[in-house]
C-alpha positions in Angstrom: -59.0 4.0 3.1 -57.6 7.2 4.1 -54.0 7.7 5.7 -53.8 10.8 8.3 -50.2 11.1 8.6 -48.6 11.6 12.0 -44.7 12.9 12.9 -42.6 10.4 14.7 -42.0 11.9 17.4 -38.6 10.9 17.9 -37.4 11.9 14.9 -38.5 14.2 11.3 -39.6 13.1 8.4 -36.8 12.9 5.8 -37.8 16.5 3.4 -36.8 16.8 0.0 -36.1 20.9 -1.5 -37.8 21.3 -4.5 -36.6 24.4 -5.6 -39.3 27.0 -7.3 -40.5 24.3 -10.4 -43.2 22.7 -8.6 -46.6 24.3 -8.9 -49.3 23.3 -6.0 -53.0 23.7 -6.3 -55.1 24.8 -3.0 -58.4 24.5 -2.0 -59.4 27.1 0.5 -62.7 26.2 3.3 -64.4 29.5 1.4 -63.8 28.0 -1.8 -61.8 30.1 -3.4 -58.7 28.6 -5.1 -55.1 30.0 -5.4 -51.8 28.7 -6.4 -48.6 28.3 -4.6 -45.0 26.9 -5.3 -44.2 23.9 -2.9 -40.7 25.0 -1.8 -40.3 21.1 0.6 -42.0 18.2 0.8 -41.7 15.3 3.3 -44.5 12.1 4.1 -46.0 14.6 6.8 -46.0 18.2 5.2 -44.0 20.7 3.4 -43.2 24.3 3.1 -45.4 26.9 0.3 -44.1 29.7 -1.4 -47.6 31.7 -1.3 -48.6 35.5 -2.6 -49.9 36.6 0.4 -50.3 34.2 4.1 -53.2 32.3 4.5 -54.7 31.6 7.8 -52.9 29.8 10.5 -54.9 26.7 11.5 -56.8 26.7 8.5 -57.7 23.6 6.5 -57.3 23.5 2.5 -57.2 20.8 0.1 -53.4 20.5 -1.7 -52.9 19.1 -5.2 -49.6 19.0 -6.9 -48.5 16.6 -9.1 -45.5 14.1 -9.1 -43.5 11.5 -11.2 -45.8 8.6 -9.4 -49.3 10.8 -10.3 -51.0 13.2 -8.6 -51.4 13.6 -5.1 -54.2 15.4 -3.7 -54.8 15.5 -0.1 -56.1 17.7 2.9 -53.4 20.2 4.5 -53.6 22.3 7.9 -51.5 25.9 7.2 -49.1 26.8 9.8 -47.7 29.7 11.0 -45.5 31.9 8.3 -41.8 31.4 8.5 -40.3 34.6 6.3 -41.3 37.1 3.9 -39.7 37.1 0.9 -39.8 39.2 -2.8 -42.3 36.8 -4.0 -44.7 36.5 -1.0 -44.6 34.6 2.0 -43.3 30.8 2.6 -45.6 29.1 4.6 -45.7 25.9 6.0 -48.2 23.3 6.0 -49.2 19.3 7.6 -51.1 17.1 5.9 -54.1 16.2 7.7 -55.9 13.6 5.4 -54.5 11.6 2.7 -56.3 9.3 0.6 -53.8 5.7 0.3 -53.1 6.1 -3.2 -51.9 9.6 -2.6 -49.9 8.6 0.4 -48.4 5.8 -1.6 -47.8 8.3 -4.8 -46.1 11.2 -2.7 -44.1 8.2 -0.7 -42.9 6.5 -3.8 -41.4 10.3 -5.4 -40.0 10.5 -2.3 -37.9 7.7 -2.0 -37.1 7.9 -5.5 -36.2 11.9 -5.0 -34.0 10.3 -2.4 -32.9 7.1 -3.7 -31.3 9.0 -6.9 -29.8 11.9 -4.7 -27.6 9.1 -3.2 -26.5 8.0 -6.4 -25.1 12.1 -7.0 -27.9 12.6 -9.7 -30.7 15.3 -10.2 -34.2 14.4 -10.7 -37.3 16.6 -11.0 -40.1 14.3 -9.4 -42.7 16.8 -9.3 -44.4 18.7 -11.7 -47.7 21.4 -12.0 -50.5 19.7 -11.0 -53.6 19.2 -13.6 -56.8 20.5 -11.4 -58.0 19.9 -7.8 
């Protein structure tokens, strides 16, 4: 069954900074395939560092790997925050999630987060295989 995540709308989705180690496969509607570095990532979206922008609104399919397996899911882009030296960061909302990708990307998530309460560092995600 697929999960379509949806924000509470009282409150955010806990996000977790990933730094510049985790690679993120996309999927554009033409196609075409690029690669970005997934800057944050929470149960509802995330933030990409990107080359150049893609379209706001548009609809790609995400794959990036984790310490629970991969997770591959479809993504709406948002409207860039900032350029920087590298490109752009962009942010994204997942649309469509399949359940074991919901349950992969929630389960390195609350690890992520149960082991930054205990003071220690954990990479949980990694460069994902293929889309």
């Amino acid at each position: 069954m697929t999960h379509f995540p949806q924000p509470h709308s009282s409150r955010r989705a806990a996000r977790v900074q990933l730094g510049d180690s985790v690679l993120a496969a996309i999927r554009l509607e033409d196609g075409r395939r690029t690669k970005a570095k997934l800057q944050t990532i929470s149960a509802t979206g995330g933030l990409l560092q990107l080359p150049r922008s893609l379209g706001n609104g548009s609809f790609v399919e995400l794959a990036f790997q984790t310490q629970s397996g991969p997770v591959h899911g479809m993504a709406e882009i948002l409207t860039p925050t900032r350029k920087t030296t590298e490109g752009v960061l962009q942010p994204f909302r997942f649309v469509a999630l399949e359940d074991d990708d919901n349950r992969r990307l929630r389960t390195s998530l609350d690890h992520v987060t149960d082991r930054g309460l205990l003071g220690l560092k954990s990479v949980v995600l990694s460069v994902p295989r293929t889309i």
